[in-house]
C-alpha positions, 0 to 999 in steps of 0.5 A: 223434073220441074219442081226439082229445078225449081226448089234447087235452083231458085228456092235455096240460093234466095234462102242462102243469100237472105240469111248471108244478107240478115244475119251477115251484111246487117251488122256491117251496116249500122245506118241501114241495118233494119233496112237490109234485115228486112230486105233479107229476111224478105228474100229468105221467105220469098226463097222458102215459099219458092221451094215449098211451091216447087216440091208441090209441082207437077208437071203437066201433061203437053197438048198436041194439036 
């Protein structure tokens, strides 16, 4: 099913690597540590609303000629 690879394949690494650059990479970083929360934070909403959007995927049904 499509929506499953979506939400599994797209959805939780982006919400992972969002949450790994925010709350773990940031503080590392103490120049550009608004910038790198921002941009993971970004990519963790971006990953949430990818897996909302695939649990309410269907598939479509395929037209023949």
């Amino acid at each position: 099913m499509v929506s499953k690879q979506i939400s599994i394949g797209i959805g939780i690494p982006m919400i992972v690597i969002g949450a790994i650059l925010a709350v773990f990479l940031a503080p590392t970083q103490q120049d550009l540590n608004d910038t790198i929360q921002f941009v993971g934070s970004l990519i963790g909403i971006l990953g949430v609303l990818i897996f909302i959007a695939g649990l309410f995927a269907k598939k479509t049904p395929q037209i023949t000629p």
